[in-house]
C-alpha positions in Angstrom: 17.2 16.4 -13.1 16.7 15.5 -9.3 13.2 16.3 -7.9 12.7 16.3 -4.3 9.1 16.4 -3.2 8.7 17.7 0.6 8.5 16.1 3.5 4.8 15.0 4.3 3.2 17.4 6.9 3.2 16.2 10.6 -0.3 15.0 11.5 -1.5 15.0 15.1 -1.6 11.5 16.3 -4.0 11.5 18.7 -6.8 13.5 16.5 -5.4 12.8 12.4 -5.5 16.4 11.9 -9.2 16.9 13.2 -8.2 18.8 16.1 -11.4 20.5 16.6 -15.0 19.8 16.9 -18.6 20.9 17.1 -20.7 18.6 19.8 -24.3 19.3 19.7 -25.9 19.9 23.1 -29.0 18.2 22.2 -31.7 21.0 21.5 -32.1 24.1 20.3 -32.3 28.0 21.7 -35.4 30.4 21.7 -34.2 31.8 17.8 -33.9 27.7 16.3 -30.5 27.7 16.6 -28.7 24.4 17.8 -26.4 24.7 20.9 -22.8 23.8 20.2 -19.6 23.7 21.9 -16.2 23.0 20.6 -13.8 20.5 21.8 -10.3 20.7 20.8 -7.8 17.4 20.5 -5.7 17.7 24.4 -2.7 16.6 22.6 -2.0 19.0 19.8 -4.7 21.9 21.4 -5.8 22.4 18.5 -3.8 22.7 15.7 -3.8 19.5 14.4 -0.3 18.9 14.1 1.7 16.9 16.2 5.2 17.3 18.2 8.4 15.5 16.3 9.1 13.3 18.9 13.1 12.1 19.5 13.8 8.2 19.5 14.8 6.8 22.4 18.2 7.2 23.7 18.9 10.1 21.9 20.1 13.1 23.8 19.0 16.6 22.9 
């Protein structure tokens, strides 16, 4: 019997799939708490897959 297995899942390029993360301000607030924000990858925006892209050449 044939078995096809998918096609693996397209990862982001610029990021490898990590397309968001939590960079400490560096200190904390009045409850203890540490002060993040989160940066998402400017290439996939954040969802950590990536566009297919077309060889060159090839018309659309």
């Amino acid at each position: 019997m044939d078995h096809r297995t998918p096609p693996p899942p397209r990862i982001c390029p610029a990021c490898d799939g990590f397309a968001s993360v939590a960079v400490t301000l560096g200190g904390r607030d009045h409850r203890g708490h540490l002060r993040t924000i989160t940066a998402h990858c400017p290439a996939c925006q954040g969802t950590g897959t990536g566009a297919r892209r077309s060889p060159e050449g090839a018309r659309a």
